[in-house]
C-alpha positions as CSV (number, residue, x, y, z in Angstrom):
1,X,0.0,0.0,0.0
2,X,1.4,3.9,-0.4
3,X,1.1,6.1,2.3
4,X,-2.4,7.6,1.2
5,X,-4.2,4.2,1.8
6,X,-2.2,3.6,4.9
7,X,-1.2,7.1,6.5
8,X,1.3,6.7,9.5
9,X,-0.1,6.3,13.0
10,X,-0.8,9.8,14.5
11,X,1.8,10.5,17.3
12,X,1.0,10.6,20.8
13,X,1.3,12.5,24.2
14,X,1.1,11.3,27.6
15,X,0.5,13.3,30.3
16,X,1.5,12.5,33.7
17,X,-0.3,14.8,37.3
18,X,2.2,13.0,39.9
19,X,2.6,13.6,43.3
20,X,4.3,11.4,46.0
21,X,4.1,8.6,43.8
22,X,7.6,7.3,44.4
23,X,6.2,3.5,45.0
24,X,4.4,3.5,41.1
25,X,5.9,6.0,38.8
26,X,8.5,4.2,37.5
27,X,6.2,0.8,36.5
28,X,4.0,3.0,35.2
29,X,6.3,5.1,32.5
30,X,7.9,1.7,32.1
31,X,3.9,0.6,31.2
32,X,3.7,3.5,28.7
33,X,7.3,3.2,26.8
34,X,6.8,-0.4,26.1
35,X,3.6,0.3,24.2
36,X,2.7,-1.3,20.7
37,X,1.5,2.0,19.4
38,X,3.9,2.1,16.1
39,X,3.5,6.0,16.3
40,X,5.4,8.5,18.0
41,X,5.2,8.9,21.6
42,X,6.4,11.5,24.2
43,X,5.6,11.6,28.3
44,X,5.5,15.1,30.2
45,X,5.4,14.4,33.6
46,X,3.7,17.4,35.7
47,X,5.3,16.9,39.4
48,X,3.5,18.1,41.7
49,X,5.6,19.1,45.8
50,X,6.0,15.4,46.5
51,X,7.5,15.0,49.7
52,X,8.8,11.2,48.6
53,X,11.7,10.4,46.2
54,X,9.0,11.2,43.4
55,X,10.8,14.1,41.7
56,X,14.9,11.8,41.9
57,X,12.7,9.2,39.9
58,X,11.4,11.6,37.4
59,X,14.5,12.8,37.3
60,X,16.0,9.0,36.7
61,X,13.3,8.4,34.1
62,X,14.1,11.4,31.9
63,X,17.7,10.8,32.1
64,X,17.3,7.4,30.3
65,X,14.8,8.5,27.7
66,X,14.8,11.0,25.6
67,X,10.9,10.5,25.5
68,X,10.6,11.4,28.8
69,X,10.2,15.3,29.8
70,X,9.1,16.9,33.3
71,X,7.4,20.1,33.9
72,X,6.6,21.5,37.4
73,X,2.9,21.8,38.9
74,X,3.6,24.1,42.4
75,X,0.4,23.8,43.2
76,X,-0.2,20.1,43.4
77,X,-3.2,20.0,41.9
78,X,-4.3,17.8,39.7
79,X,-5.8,20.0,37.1
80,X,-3.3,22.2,37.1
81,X,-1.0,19.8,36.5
82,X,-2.7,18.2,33.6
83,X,-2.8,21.8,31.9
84,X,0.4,22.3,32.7
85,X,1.5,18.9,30.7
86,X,-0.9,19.5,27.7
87,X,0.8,22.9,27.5
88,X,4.6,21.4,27.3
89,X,3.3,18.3,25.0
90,X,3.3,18.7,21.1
91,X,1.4,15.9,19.4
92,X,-2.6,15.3,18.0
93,X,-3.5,12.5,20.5
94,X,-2.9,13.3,24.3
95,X,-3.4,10.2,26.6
96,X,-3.7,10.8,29.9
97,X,-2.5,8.3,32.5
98,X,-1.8,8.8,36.5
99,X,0.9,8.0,38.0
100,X,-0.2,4.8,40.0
101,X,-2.1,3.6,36.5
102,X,-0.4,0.7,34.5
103,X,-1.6,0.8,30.7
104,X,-2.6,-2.7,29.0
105,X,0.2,-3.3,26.6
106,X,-2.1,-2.2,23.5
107,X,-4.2,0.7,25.4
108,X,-2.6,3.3,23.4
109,X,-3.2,2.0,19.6
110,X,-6.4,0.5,20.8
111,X,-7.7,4.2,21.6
112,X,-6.5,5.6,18.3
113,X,-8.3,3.5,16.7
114,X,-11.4,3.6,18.8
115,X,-10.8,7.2,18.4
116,X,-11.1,7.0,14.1
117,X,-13.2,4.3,14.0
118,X,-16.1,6.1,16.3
119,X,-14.9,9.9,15.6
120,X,-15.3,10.4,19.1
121,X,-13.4,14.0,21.0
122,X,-12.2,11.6,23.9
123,X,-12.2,7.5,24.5
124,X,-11.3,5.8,27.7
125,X,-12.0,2.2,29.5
126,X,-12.1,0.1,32.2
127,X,-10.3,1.5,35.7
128,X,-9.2,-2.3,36.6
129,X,-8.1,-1.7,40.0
130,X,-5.3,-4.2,41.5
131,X,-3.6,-4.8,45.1
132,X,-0.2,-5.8,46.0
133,X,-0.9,-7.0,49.6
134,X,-4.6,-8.0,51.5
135,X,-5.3,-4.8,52.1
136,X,-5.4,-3.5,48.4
137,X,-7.1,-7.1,47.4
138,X,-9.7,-5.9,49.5
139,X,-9.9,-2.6,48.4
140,X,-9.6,-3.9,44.8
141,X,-12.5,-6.4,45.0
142,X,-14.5,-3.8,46.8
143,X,-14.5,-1.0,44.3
144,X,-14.8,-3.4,41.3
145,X,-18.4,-4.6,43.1
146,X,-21.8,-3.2,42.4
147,X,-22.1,-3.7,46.1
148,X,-19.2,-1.0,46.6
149,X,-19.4,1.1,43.4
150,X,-23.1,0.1,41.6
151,X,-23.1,-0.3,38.2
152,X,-20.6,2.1,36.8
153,X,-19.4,1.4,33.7
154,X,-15.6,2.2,34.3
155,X,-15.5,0.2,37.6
156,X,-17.3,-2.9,36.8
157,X,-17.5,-3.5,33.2
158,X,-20.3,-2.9,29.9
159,X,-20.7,-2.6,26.3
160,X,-18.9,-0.2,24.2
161,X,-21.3,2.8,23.8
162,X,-21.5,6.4,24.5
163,X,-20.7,7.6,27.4
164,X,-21.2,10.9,29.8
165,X,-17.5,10.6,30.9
166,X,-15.0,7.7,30.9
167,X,-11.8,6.8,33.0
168,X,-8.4,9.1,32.5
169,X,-9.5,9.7,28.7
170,X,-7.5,9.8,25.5
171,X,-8.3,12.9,23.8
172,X,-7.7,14.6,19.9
173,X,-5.9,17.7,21.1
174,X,-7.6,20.4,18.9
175,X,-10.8,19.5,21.2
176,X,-8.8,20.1,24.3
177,X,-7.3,23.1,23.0
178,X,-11.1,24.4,21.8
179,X,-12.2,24.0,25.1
180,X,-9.3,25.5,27.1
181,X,-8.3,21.9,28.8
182,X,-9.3,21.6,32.2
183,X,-11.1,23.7,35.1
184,X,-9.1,24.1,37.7
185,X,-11.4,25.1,40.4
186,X,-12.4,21.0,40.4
187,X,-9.7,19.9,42.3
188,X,-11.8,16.4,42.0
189,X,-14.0,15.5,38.9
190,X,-12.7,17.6,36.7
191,X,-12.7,15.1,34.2
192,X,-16.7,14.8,34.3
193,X,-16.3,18.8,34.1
194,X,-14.4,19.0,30.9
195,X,-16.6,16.2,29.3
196,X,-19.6,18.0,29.7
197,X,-18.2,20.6,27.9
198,X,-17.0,18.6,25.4
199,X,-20.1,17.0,25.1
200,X,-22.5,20.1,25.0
201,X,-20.2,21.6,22.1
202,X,-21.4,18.2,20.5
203,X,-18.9,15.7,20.6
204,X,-19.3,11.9,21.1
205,X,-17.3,10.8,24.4
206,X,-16.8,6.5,23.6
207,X,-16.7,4.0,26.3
208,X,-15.1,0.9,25.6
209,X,-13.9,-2.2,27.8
210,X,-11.5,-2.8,25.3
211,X,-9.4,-0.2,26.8
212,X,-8.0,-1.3,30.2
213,X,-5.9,0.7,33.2
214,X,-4.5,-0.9,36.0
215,X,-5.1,0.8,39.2
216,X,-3.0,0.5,42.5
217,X,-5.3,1.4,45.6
218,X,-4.8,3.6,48.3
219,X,-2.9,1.9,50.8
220,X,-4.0,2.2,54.0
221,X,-7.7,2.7,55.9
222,X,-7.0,6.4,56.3
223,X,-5.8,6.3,52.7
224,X,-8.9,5.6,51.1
225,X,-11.0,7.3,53.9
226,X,-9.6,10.8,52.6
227,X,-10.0,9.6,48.9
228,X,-13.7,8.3,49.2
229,X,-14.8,11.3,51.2
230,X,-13.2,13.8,48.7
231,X,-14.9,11.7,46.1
232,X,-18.7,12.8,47.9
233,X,-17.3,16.2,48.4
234,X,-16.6,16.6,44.6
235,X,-20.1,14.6,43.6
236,X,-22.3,17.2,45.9
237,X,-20.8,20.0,44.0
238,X,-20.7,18.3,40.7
239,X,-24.9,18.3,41.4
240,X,-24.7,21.9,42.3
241,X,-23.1,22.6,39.2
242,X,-25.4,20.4,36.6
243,X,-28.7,19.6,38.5
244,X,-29.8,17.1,36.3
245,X,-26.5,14.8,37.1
246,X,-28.3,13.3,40.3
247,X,-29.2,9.6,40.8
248,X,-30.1,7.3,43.1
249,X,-26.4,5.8,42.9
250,X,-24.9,8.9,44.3
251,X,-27.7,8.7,47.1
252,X,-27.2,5.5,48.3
253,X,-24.3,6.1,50.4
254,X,-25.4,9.4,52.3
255,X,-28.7,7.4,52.9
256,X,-26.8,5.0,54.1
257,X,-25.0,7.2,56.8
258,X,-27.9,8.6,58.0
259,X,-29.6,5.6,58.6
260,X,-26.8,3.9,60.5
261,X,-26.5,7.3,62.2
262,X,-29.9,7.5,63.1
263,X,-30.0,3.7,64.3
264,X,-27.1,4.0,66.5
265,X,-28.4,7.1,68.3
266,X,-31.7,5.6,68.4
267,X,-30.6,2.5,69.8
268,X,-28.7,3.5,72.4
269,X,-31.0,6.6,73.6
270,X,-34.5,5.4,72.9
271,X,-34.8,1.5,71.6
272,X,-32.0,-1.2,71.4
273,X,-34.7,-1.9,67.9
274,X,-33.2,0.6,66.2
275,X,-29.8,-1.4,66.1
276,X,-31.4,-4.1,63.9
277,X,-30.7,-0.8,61.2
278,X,-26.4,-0.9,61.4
279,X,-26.9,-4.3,62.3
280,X,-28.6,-5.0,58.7
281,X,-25.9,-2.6,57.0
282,X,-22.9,-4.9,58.3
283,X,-24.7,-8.2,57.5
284,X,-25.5,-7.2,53.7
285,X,-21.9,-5.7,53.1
286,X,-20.2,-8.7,54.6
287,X,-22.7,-10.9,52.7
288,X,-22.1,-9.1,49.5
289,X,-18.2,-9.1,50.0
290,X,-18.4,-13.0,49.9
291,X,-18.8,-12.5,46.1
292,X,-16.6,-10.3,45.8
293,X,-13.8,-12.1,47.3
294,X,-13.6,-15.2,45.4
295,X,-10.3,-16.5,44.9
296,X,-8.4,-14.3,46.9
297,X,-6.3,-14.8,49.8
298,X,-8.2,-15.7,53.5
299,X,-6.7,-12.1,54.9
300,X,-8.2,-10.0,51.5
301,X,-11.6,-11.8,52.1
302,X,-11.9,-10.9,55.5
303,X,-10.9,-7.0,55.1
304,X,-13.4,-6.5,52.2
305,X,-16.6,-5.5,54.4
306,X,-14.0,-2.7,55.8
307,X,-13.0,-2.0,52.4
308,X,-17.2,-1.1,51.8
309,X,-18.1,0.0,55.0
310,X,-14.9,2.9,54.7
311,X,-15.6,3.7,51.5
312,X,-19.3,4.2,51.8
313,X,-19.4,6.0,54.9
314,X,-16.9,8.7,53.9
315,X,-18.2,8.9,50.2
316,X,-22.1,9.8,52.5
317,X,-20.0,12.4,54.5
318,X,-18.1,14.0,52.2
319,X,-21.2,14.7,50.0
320,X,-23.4,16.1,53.5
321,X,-20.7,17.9,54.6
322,X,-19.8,19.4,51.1
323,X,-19.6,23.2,51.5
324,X,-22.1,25.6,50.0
325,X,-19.4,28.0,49.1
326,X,-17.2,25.6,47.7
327,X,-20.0,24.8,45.1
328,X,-20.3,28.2,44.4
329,X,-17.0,29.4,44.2
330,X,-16.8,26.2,41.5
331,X,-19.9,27.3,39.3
332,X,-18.8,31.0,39.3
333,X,-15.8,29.4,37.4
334,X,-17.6,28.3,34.8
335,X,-16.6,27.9,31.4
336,X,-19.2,27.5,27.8
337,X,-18.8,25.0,25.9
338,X,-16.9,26.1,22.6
339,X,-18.4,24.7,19.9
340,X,-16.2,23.9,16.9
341,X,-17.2,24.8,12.8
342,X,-19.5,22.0,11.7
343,X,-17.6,20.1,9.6
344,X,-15.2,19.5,12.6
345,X,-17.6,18.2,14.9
346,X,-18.4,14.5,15.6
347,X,-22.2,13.3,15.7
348,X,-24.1,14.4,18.3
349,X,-25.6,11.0,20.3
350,X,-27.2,10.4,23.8
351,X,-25.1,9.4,26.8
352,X,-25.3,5.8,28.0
353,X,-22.3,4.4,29.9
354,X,-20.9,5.2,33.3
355,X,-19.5,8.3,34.8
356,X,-16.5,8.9,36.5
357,X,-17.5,12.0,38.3
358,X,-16.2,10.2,41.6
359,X,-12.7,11.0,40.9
């Protein structure tokens, strides 16, 4: 064939928001340099202050490949870091990846691809989250369980289809650069905020479990108690922002507080009855961890209803305790939708997979 019936694979940039990530980065750049993308590929790592040996291992990483560039993020923040990277990367796909994500060997040319074959602004996968030790089995098996996540898309699995938002994303740069990248007033969810935009300017966001990120969890207990409760925090303001993002998923958890709240109180003050409520809430999550479990170790299986119970509870508080000013300040920030010339613009269609608005 000549090079008009089989042009050369468009070249790609990563982009890289790390901070303290001194246990991951390096298996995760290693992740995206071994890619089968035939392509050309660059990383920009955006370091945030890490307080770990994150920034000697960047350092390390750009010593030994010329691929490999770093730009600095002061503020820590992820979308600030993410601008930051688009800004110093060059080429028409940008792919972004975090630095405790490992990339499926054929994740990049699988989303160019995707990204032809559907014309879609931005395509993204499956967030296939995996532990190193019992704690992060739990953890894993826990947020890849209706029980602990419902029925997201990116968490537990679907169809290919469009989507509202999808996991990390791997985005044509001219619809990045159209809408001004990312918000940085959502220091969580700002990936369901620059979809939105993207998708009211009428572009198709594509989910498909093709692609496929692996995920290291948080840790520790207070690890993923901080994480799950600035997940709710982010979600209440997310429904401040667009009213008509609400569902009863993102209700099932604060409900879920309250009650066991309410039945604790209750139970001690008034009727030890009321106990039956918490007492109902541990049997069903330790019930539905036994699913959940299967096949791993005896010490993963038995911190799994831990796992749920942690990150329900703080996912319910951080959404009641979400601040009314923080909301605010967030939709006072906000930015149109920039709608590109017609002929540049992919089909308009309705939204069917999962969100990611929890991270």
């Amino acid at each position: 064939m000549n090079a008009a019936t089989n042009p050369a694979p468009p070249a790609v940039s990563v982009i890289m928001p790390v901070l303290n990530e001194e246990r991951h980065l390096r298996n995760s750049v290693r992740h995206i340099l071994e890619q089968d993308h035939p392509g050309e590929l660059e990383v920009v790592i955006a370091l945030g202050p890490s307080t770990d040996r994150t920034d000697a291992i960047a350092a390390e990483l750009v010593a030994e490949d010329p691929r490999v560039h770093t730009v600095p993020n002061p503020t820590g923040r992820t979308p600030a870091a993410l601008n930051a990277a688009i800004k110093a990367s060059r080429h028409p796909v940008v792919v972004r990846v975090d630095g405790h994500g490992m990339l499926s060997p054929d994740y990049i040319a699988t989303a160019v691809r995707l990204l032809d074959e559907t014309g879609a602004a931005n395509v993204g996968g499956i967030m296939h989250a995996e532990g190193e030790n019992d704690w992060e089995h739990a953890v894993a098996a826990a947020m890849t369980a209706k029980i602990g996540v419902g029925n997201a898309a990116f968490h537990t699995g679907g169809a290919a289809a469009p989507a509202d938002t999808v996991y990390l994303g791997v985005f044509r740069r001219e619809v990045l650069e159209q809408q001004g990248g990312y918000n940085e007033e959502f220091i969580r969810a700002q990936d369901w905020e620059l979809n939105y935009r993207i998708r009211e300017a009428g572009h198709l966001i594509w989910f498909s479990p093709d692609l496929r990120v692996s995920y290291r969890p948080r840790p520790s207990v207070r690890a993923l108690a901080k994480q799950y409760k600035d997940y709710g925090r982010w979600r209440r303001v997310v429904t401040r922002y667009h009213r008509g993002s609400v569902n009863l998923r993102y209700l099932a958890a604060p409900v879920a507080l309250l009650a066991n709240v309410a039945g604790l109180v209750v139970g001690v003050a008034v009727t030890p009855w009321a106990l039956l409520v918490p007492a109902a809430y541990v049997v069903g999550i330790t019930a539905g961890s036994l699913p959940a479990g299967r096949g791993l170790p005896f010490g993963a299986r038995l911190r799994i209803p831990l796992a749920l119970a942690t990150m329900h509870m703080c996912w319910g508080y951080g959404f009641l305790t979400s601040p009314r000013a923080l909301a605010r300040r967030v939709i006072a920030s906000r930015r149109p939708a920039v709608t590109a010339e017609p002929a540049q613009q992919a089909p308009q269609t309705q939204p069917s997979a999962g969100t990611t608005a929890d991270r």
